[in-house]
TORKOL-4160 file (C-alpha; in steps of 0.2 Angstrom, whole numbers, padded with zeros to 4 digits, m for minus):
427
<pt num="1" X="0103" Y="0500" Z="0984"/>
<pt num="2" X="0097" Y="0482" Z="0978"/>
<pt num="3" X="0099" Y="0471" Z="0992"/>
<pt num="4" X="0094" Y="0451" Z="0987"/>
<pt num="5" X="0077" Y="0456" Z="0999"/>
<pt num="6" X="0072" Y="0470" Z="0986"/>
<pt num="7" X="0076" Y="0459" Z="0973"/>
<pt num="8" X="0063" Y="0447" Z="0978"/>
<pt num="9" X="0048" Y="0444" Z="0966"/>
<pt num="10" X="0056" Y="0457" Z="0954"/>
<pt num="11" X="0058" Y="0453" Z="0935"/>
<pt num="12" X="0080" Y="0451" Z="0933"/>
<pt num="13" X="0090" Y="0446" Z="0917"/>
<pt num="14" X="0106" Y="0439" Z="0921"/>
<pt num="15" X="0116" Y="0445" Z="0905"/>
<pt num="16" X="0132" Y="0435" Z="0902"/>
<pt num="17" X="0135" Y="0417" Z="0911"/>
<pt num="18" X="0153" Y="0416" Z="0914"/>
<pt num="19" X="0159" Y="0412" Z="0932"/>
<pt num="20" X="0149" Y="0428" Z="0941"/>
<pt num="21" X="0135" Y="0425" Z="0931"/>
<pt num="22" X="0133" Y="0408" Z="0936"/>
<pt num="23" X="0135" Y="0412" Z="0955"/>
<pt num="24" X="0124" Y="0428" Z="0951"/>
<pt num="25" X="0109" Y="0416" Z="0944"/>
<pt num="26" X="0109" Y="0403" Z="0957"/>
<pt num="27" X="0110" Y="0415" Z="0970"/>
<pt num="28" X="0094" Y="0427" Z="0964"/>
<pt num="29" X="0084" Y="0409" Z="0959"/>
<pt num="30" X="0087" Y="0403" Z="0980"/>
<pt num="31" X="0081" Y="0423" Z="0982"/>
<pt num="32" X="0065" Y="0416" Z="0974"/>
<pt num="33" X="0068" Y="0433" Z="0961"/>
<pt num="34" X="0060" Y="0429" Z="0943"/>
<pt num="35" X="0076" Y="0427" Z="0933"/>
<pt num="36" X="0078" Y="0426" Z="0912"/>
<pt num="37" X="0097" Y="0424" Z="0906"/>
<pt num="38" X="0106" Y="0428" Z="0891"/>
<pt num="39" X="0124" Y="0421" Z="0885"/>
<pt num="40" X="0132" Y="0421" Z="0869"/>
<pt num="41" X="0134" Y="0404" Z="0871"/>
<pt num="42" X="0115" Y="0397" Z="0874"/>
<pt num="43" X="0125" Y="0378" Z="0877"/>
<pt num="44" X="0127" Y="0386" Z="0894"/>
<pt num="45" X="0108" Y="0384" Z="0898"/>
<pt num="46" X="0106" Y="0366" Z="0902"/>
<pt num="47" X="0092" Y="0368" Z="0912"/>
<pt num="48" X="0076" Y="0369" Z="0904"/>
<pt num="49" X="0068" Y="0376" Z="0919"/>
<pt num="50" X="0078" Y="0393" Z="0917"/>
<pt num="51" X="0070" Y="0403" Z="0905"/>
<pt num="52" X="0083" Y="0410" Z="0888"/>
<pt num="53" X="0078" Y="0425" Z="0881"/>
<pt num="54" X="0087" Y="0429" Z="0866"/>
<pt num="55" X="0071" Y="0441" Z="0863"/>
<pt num="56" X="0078" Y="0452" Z="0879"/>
<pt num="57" X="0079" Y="0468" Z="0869"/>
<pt num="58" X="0060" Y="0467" Z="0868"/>
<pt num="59" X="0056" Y="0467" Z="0886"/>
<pt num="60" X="0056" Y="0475" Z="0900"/>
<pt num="61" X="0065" Y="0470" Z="0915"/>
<pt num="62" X="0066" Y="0477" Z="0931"/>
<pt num="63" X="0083" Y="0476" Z="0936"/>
<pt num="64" X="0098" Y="0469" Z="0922"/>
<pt num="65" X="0113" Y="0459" Z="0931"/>
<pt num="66" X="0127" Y="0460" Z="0918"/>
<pt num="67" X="0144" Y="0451" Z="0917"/>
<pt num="68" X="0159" Y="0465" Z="0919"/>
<pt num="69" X="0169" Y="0455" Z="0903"/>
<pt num="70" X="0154" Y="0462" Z="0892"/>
<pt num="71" X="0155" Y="0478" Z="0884"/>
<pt num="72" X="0141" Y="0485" Z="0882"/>
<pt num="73" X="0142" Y="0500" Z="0871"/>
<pt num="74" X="0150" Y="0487" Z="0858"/>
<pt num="75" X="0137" Y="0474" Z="0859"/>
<pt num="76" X="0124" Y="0472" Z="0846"/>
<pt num="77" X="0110" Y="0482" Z="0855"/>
<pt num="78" X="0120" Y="0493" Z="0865"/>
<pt num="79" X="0103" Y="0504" Z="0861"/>
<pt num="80" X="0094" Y="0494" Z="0872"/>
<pt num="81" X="0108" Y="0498" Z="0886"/>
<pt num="82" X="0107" Y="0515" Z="0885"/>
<pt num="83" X="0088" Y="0516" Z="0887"/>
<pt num="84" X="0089" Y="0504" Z="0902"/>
<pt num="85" X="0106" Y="0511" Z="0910"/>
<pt num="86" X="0096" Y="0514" Z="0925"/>
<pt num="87" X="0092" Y="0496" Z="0926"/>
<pt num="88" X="0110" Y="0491" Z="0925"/>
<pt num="89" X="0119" Y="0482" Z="0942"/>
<pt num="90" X="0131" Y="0471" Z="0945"/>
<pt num="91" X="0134" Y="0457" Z="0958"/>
<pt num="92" X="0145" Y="0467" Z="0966"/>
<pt num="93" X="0130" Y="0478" Z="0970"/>
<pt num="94" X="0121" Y="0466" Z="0974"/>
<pt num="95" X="0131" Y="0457" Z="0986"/>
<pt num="96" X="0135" Y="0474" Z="0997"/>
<pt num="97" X="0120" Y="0479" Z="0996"/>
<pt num="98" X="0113" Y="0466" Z="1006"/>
<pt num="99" X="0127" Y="0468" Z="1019"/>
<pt num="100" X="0126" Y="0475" Z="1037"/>
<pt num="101" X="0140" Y="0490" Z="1033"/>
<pt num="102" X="0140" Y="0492" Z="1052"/>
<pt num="103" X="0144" Y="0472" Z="1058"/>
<pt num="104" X="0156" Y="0470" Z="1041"/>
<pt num="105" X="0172" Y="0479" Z="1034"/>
<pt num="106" X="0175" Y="0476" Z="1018"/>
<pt num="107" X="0192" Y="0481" Z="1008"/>
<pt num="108" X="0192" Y="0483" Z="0990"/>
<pt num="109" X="0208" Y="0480" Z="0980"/>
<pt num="110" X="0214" Y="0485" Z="0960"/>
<pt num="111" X="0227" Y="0492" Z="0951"/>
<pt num="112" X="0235" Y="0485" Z="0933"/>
<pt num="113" X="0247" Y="0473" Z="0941"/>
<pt num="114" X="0249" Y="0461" Z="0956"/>
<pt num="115" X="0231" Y="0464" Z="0964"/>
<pt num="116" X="0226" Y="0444" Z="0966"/>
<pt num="117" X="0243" Y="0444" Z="0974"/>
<pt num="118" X="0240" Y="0456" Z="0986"/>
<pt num="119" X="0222" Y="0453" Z="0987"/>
<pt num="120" X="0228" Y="0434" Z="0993"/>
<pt num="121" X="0244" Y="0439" Z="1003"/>
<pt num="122" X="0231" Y="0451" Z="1014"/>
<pt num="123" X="0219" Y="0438" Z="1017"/>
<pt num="124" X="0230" Y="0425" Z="1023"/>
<pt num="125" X="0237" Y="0439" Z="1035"/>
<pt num="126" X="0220" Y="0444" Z="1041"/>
<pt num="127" X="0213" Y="0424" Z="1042"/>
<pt num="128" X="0228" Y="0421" Z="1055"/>
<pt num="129" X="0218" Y="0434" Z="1069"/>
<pt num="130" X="0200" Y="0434" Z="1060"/>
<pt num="131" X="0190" Y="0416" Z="1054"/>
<pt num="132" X="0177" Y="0424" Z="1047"/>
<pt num="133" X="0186" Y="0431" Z="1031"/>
<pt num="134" X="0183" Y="0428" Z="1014"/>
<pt num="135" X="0192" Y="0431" Z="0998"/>
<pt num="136" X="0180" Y="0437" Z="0984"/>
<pt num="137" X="0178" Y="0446" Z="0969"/>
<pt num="138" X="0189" Y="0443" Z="0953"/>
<pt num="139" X="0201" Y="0432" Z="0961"/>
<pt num="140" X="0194" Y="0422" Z="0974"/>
<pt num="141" X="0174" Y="0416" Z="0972"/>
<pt num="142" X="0161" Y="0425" Z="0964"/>
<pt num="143" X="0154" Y="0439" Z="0980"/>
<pt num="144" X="0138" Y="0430" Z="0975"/>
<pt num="145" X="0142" Y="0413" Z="0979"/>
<pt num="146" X="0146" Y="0415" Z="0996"/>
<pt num="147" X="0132" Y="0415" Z="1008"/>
<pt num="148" X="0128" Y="0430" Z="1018"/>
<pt num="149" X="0125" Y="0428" Z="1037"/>
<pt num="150" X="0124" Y="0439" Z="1054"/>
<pt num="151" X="0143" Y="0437" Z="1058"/>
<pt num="152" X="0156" Y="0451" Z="1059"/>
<pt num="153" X="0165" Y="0446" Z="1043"/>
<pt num="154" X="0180" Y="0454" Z="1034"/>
<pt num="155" X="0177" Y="0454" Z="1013"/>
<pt num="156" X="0194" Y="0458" Z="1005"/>
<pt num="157" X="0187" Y="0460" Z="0986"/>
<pt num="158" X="0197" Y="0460" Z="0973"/>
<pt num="159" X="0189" Y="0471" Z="0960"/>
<pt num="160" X="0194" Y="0477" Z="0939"/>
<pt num="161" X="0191" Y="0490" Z="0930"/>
<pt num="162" X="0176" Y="0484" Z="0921"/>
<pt num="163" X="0167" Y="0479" Z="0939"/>
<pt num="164" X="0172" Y="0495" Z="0947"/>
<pt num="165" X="0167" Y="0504" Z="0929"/>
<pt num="166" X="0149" Y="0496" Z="0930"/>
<pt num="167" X="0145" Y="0496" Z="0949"/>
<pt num="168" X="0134" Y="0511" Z="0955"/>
<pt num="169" X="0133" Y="0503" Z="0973"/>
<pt num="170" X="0150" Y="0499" Z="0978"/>
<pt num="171" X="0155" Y="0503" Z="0997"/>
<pt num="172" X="0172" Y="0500" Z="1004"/>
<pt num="173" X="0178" Y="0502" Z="1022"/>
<pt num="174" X="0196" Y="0503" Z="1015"/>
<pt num="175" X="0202" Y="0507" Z="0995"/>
<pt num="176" X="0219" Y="0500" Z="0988"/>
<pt num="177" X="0226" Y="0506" Z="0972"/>
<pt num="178" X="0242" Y="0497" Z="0969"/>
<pt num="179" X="0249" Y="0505" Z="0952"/>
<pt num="180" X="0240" Y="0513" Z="0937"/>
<pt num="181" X="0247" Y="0508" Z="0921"/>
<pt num="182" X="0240" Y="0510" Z="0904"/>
<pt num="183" X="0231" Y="0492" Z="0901"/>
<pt num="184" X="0213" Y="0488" Z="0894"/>
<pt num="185" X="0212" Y="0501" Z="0882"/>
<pt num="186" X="0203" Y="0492" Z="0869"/>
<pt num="187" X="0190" Y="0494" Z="0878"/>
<pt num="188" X="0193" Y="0510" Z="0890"/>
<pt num="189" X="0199" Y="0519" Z="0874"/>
<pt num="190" X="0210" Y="0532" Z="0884"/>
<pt num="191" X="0220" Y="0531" Z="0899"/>
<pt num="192" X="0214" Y="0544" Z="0908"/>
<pt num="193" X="0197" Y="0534" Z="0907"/>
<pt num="194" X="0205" Y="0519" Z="0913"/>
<pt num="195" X="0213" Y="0532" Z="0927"/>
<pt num="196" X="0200" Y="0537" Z="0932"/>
<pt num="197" X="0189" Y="0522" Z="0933"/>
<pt num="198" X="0201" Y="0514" Z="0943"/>
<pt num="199" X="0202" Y="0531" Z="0955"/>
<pt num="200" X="0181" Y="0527" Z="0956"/>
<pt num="201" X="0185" Y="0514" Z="0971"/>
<pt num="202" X="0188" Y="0527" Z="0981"/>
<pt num="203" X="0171" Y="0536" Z="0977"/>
<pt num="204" X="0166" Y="0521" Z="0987"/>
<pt num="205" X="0172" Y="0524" Z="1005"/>
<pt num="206" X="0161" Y="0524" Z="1019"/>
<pt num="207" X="0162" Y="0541" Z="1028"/>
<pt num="208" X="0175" Y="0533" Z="1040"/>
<pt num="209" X="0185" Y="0525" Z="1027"/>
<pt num="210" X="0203" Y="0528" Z="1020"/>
<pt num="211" X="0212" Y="0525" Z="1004"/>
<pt num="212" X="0230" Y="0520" Z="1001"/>
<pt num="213" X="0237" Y="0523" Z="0983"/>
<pt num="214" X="0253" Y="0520" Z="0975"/>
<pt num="215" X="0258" Y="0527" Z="0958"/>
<pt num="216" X="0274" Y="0530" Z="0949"/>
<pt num="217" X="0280" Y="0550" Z="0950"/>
<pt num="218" X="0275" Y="0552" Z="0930"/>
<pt num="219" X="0259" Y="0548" Z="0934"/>
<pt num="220" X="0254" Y="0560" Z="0950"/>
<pt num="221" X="0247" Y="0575" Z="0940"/>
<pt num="222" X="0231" Y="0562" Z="0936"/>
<pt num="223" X="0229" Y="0556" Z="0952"/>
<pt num="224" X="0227" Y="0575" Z="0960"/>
<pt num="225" X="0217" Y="0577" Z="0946"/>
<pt num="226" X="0205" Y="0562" Z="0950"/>
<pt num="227" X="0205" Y="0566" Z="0970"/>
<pt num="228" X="0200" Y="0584" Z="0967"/>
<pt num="229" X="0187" Y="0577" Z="0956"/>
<pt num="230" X="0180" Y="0566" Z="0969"/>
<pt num="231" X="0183" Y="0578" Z="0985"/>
<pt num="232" X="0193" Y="0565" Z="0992"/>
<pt num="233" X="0210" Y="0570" Z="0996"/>
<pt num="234" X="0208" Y="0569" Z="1016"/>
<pt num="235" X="0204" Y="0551" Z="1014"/>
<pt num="236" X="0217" Y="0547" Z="1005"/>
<pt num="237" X="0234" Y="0542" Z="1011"/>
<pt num="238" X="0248" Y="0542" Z="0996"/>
<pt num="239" X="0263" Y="0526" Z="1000"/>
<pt num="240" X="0280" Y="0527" Z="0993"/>
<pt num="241" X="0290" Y="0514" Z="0985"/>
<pt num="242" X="0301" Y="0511" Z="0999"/>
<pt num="243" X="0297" Y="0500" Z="1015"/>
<pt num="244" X="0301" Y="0500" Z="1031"/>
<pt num="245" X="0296" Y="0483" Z="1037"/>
<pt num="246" X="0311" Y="0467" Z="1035"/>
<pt num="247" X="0304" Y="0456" Z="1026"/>
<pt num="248" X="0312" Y="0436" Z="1026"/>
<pt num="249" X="0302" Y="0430" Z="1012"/>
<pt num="250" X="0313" Y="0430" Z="0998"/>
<pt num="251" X="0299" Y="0428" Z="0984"/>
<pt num="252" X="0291" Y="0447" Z="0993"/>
<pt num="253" X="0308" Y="0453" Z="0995"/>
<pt num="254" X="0309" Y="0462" Z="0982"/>
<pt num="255" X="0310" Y="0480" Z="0977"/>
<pt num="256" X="0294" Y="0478" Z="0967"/>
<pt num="257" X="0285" Y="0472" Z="0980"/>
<pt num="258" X="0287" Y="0488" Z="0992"/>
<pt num="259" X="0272" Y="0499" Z="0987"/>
<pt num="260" X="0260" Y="0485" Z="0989"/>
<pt num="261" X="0267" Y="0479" Z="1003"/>
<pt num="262" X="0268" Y="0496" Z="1013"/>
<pt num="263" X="0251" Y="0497" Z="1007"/>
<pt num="264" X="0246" Y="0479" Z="1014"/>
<pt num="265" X="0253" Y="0486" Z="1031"/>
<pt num="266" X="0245" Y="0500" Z="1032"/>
<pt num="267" X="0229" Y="0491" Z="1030"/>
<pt num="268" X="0231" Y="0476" Z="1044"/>
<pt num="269" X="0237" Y="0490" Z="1055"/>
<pt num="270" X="0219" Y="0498" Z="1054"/>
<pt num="271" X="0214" Y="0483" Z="1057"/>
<pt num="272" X="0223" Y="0482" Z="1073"/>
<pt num="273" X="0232" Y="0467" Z="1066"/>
<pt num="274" X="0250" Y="0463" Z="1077"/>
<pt num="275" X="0265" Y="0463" Z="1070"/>
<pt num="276" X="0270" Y="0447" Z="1075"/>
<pt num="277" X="0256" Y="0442" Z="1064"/>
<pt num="278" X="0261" Y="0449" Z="1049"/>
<pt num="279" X="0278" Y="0445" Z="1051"/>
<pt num="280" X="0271" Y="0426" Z="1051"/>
<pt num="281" X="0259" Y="0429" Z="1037"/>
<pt num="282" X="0273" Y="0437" Z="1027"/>
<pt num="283" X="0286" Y="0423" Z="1029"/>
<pt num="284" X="0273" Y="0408" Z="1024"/>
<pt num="285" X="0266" Y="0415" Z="1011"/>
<pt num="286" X="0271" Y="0410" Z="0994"/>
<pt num="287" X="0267" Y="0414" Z="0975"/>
<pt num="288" X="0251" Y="0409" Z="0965"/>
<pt num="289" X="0250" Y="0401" Z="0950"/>
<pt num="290" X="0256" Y="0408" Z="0935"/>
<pt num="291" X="0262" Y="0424" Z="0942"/>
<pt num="292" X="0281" Y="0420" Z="0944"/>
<pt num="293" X="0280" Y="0404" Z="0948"/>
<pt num="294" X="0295" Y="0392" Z="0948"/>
<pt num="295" X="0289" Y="0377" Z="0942"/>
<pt num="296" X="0304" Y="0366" Z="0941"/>
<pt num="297" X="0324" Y="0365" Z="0940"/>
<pt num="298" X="0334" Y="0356" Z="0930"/>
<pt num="299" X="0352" Y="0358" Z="0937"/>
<pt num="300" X="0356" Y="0375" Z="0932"/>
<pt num="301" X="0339" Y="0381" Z="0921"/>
<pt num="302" X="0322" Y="0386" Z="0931"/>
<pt num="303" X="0307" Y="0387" Z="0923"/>
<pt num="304" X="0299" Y="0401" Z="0929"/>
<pt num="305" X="0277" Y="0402" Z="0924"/>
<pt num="306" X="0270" Y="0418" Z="0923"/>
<pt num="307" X="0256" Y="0417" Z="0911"/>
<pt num="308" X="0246" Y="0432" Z="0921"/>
<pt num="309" X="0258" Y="0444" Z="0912"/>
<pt num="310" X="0246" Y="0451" Z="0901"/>
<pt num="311" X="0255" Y="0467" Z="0898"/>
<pt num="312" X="0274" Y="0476" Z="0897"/>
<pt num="313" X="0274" Y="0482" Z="0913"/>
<pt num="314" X="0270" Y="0464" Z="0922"/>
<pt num="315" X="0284" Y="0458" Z="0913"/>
<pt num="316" X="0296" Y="0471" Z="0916"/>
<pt num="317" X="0293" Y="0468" Z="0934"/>
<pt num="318" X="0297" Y="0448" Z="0935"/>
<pt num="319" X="0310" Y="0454" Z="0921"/>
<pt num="320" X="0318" Y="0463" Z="0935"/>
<pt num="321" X="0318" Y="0450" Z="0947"/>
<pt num="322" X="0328" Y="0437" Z="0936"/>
<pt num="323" X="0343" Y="0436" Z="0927"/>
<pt num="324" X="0351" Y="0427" Z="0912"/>
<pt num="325" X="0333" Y="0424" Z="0906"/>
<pt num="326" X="0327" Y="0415" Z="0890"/>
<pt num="327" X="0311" Y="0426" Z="0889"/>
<pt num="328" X="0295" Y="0418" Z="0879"/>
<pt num="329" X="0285" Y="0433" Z="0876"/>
<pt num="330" X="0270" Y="0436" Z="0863"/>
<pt num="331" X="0251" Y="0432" Z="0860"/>
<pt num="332" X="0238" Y="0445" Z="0856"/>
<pt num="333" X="0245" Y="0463" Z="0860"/>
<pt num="334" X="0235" Y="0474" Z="0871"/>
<pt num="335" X="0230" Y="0492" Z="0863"/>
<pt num="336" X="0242" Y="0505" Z="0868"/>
<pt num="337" X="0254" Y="0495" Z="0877"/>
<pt num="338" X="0271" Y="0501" Z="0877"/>
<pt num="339" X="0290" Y="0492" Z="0878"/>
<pt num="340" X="0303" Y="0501" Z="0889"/>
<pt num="341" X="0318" Y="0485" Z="0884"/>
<pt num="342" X="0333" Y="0499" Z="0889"/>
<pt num="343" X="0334" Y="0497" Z="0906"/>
<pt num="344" X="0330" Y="0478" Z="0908"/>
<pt num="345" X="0339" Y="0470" Z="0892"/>
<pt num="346" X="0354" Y="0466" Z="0899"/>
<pt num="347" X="0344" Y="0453" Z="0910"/>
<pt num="348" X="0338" Y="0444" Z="0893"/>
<pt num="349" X="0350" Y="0432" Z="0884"/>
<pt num="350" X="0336" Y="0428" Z="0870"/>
<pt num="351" X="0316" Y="0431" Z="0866"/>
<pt num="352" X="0306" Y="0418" Z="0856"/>
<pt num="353" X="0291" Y="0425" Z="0851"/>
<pt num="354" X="0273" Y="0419" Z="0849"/>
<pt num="355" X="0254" Y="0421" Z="0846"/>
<pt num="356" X="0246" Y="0429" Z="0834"/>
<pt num="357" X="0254" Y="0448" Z="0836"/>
<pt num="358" X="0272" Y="0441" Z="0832"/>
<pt num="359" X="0277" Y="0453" Z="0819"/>
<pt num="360" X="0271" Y="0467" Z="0830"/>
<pt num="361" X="0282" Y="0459" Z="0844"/>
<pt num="362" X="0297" Y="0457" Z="0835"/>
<pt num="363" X="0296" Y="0476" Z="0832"/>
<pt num="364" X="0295" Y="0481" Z="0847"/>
<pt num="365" X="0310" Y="0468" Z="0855"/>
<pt num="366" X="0324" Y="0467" Z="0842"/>
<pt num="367" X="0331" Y="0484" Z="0843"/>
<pt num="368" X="0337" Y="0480" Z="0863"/>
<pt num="369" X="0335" Y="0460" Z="0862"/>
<pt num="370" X="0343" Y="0446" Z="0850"/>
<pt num="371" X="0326" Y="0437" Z="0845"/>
<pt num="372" X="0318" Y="0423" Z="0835"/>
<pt num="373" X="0299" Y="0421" Z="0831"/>
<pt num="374" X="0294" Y="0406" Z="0837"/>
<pt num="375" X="0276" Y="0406" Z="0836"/>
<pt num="376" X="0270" Y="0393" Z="0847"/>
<pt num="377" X="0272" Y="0389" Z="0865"/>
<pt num="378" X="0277" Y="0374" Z="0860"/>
<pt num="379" X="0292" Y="0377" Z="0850"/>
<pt num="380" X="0298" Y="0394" Z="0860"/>
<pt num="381" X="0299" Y="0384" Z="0872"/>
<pt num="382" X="0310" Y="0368" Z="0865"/>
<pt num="383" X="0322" Y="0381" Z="0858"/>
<pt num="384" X="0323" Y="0391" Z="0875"/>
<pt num="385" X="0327" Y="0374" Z="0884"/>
<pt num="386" X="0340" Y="0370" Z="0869"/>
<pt num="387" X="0349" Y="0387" Z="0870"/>
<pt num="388" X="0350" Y="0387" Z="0889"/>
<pt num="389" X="0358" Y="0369" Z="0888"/>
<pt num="390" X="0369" Y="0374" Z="0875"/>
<pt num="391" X="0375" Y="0392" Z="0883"/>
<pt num="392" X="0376" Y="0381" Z="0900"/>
<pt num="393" X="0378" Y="0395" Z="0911"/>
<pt num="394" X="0379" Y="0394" Z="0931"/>
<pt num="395" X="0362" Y="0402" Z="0933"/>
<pt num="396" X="0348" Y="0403" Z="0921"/>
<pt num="397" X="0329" Y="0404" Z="0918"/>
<pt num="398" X="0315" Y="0401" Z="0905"/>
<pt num="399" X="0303" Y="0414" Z="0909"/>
<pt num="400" X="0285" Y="0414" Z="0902"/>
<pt num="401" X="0281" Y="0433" Z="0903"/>
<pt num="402" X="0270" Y="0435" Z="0889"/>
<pt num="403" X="0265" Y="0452" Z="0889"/>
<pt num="404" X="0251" Y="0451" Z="0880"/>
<pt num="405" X="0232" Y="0443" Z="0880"/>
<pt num="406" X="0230" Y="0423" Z="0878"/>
<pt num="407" X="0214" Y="0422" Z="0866"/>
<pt num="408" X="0224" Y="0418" Z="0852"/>
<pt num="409" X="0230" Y="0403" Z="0856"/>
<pt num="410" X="0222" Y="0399" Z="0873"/>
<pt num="411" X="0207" Y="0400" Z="0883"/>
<pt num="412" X="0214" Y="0409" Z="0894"/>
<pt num="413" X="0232" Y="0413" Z="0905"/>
<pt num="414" X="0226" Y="0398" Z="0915"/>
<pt num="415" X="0227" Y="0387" Z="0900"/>
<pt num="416" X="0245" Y="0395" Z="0892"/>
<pt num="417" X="0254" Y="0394" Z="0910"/>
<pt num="418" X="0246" Y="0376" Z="0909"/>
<pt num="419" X="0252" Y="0372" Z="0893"/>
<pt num="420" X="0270" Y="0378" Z="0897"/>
<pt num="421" X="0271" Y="0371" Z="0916"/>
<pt num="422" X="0266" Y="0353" Z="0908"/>
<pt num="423" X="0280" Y="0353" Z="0894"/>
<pt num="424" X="0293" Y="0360" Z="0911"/>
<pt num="425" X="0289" Y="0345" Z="0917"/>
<pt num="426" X="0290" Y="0335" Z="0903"/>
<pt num="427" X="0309" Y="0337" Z="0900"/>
C-alpha cells in the first residue's frame, strides 16, 4: 500500500499533468513528499519552485505517479517503464490507500457506456440519506483533490480502463460493470484485454464485498472466463436487462437504462437506502451534459447534444431512444469499432458526416442510411437544420451522436457538444 503517510520524504515523479495530475501534485507537495513532474507540455510548469525533469529516465525515483491517458509501452522510454514497473502507482492508489477501509465504503463504477451517468444518478441517491459522499474519479474531482478526514464517508468512484489497468492497490466495498463493449483498442489491442481489465475491478473487493455486472448474452462466455480466473464467482451477482422498479422519470425510463438501473438498486439496497429515497432521487434526477442532452426546441425540431458518444454502441443507444432523427456522426474512428445500422435505420431520416475519418464513415453508413459528407460540425449541422425544416415533420431531432473520438477537430467532447449546443442556440 502507499498511503500519503508513507509517501512522505520519499523521492515521487508526477508523470503527465492533466487534471489528476494536477490534483495528484498539489496533494503530495502539502504531504511534504519531494516531488519532480514531467508533461509533454513543460508550459504547464509555471511555477519555478516545482522542479521539471525532462532527464527523468536518468534517475531513480522512489515511487512514479503516472497519468492513466499515457501509455506507456508506446512512450518514448517505455524501457525505463519496464525496469521501474514496480515503482509505478496511480492516484487512485494513493488516495485508498490512505483511507480507513473499516469507517468508509467505497463503490467503484466502469463499463464502455453510461458510467458518469450512473456514477452521478447513484450519488445524488445516496447524498439524499448520507452528507458525507463524494463523487470522484474520472467524472467527478480528481480522488486526490478531495481532503481526506476521520468521517464515515461513501466514495462512489467512477474508474476507466486505463486507471483500473494501472492501479495495483485498488479496494472496493462494491464493483459495478455496467456493459462491456469493444472500445479503446488502440491501445488495449484486443478485446479480451479490454474484458478483462475492466473484469479487474472486481479483483479489488474487500472480503465482504459483492459485484454486480451486466453484459449482453454474446458476451457471457468471457465473463465466466474472467470470474474463474479471478476466483470470484460467489461474489458476483449477474443483473438482467429487465427491471422491476417503475420508474416516472421519462429521460431513465427507458429500456436502455434497465441493466444500470437494476444495478444502481441493488447497490443503495446494500446500502440500506429506502425506497422512498430512490423513488425521489429517480424522479429528479436529470441528464448531464453532452450525454443526450436536449438543448433546445424550435417548434417541431429538438436538438439533442450527445457529444460523449465516442463509439457505435453509445449512439445506437440514444439512436434508439429517438425517432425521425437528422443524425451528425463522425470525427476520428475508434480501432475495432463496429456498425450494426440494420435494426436502428428506420429511426434516421439523413446522416451528415464529419471529422477526419469521413470516408471511412460513409462506408460504414450508406448501405442502411441516405447520407452526405459534411465535414464540419458546422456545416452538418446548417444542413441538418435546413432538411428538418424543409421535410417539416410533426416530431423530429438533430442528434449529435458522433461515434467516434473528438481530437480531430476538437479538444475534447466537451468542446464538440459546445460547439454544436452554441450554434442550437444560435438559430
Amino acid at each position: 500500500m502507499v498511503s500519503l503517510q508513507k509517501l512522505r520524504n520519499k523521492k515521487v515523479l508526477v508523470f503527465g499533468l492533466g487534471i489528476s495530475g494536477i490534483a495528484t501534485l498539489k496533494s503530495l507537495i502539502k504531504n511534504k513528499s519531494i516531488v519532480s513532474v514531467w508533461d509533454d507540455n513543460q508550459k504547464k510548469i509555471q511555477n519555478k519552485k516545482i522542479h521539471y525533469d525532462p532527464n527523468f529516465h536518468r534517475k531513480q525515483y522512489d515511487y512514479i505517479v503516472t497519468s492513466p491517458g499515457i501509455d506507456l509501452l508506446k512512450h518514448n522510454h517505455k524501457s525505463y517503464f519496464i525496469k521501474n514497473k514496480k515503482k509505478i502507482i496511480t492516484d487512485i492508489d494513493i488516495f485508498v490507500s490512505s483511507l480507513d477501509l473499516k469507517r468508509n465504503k467505497i463503490i467503484a463504477i466502469t463499463g464502455t457506456n453510461g458510467k458518469s451517468t450512473f456514477a452521478k444518478l447513484l450519488y445524488n441517491i445516496i447524498k439524499l440519506k448520507c452528507k458525507n459522499t463524494y463523487l470522484l474519479g474520472n467524472y467527478g474531482k480528481p480522488v486526490l483533490s478531495h481532503r481526506i478526514n476521520k468521517n464515515q464517508n461513501i466514495y462512489v468512484l467512477e474508474l476507466s480502463s486505463y486507471q483500473i489497468e494501472q492501479s495495483k492497490y485498488l479496494k472496493t466495498h462494491y464493483a459495478a460493470i455496467l456493459n462491456i463493449t469493444p472500445d479503446h483498442l488502440e491501445r488495449h489491442k484486443t478485446f479480451s484485454k479490454y474484458f478483462s481489465i475492466k473484469c479487474k475491478v472486481f479483483n479489488s473487493l474487500v472480503p465482504n464485498g459483492k459485484g454486480f455486472v451486466f453484459v449482453s448474452k454474446k458476451y457471457e462466455k468471457l465473463l465466466n472466463i474472467n470470474l474463474t480466473k479471478f476466483k470470484l464467482k460467489n461474489k458476483i451477482k449477474k443483473i438482467n436487462k429487465y427491471l422491476n422498479f417503475t420508474i416516472k422519470n421519462n429521460y431513465l425510463n427507458n429500456e436502455n437504462f434497465n441493466s444500470s438501473l437494476n444495478i444502481c438498486i441493488e447497490i443503495l439496497k446494500k446500502l440500506k437506502i429506502s425506497k422512498r429515497i430512490i423513488e425521489k432521487g429517480l424522479s429528479h434526477f436529470k441528464s448531464l451534459p453532452h450525454r443526450q442532452q436536449i438543448v433546445r426546441k424550435i417548434k417541431n425540431i429538438q436538438f439533442v447534444n450527445d457529444s460523449k458518444a465516442t463509439n457505435f454502441d453509445s449512439a445506437e443507444f440514444s439512436i434508439k431512444c429517438f425517432k425521425n432523427i437528422f443524425w451528425i456522426v463522425g470525427g476520428l474512428m475508434k480501432q475495432g469499432d463496429h456498425f450494426y445500422l440494420n435494426k436502428i435505420k428506420h429511426k434516421i431520416i439523413k446522416a451528415y458526416i464529419i471529422g477526419k475519418s469521413c470516408d471511412l464513415f460513409e462506408k460504414k453508413i450508406k448501405k442502411n442510411v441516405n447520407c452526405v459528407i459534411a465535414k464540419t460540425l458546422n456545416k452538418a449541422f446548417k444542413l441538418a437544420y435546413r432538411d428538418a425544416l424543409q421535410k417539416n415533420i410533426k416530431e423530429s431531432v438533430i442528434l449529435l451522436s458522433p461515434a467516434a473520438a473528438s481530437f480531430d477537430q476538437f479538444k475534447n467532447f466537451q468542446h464538440r457538444g459546445e460547439v454544436f449546443t452554441k450554434l442550437a442556440k444560435e438559430v
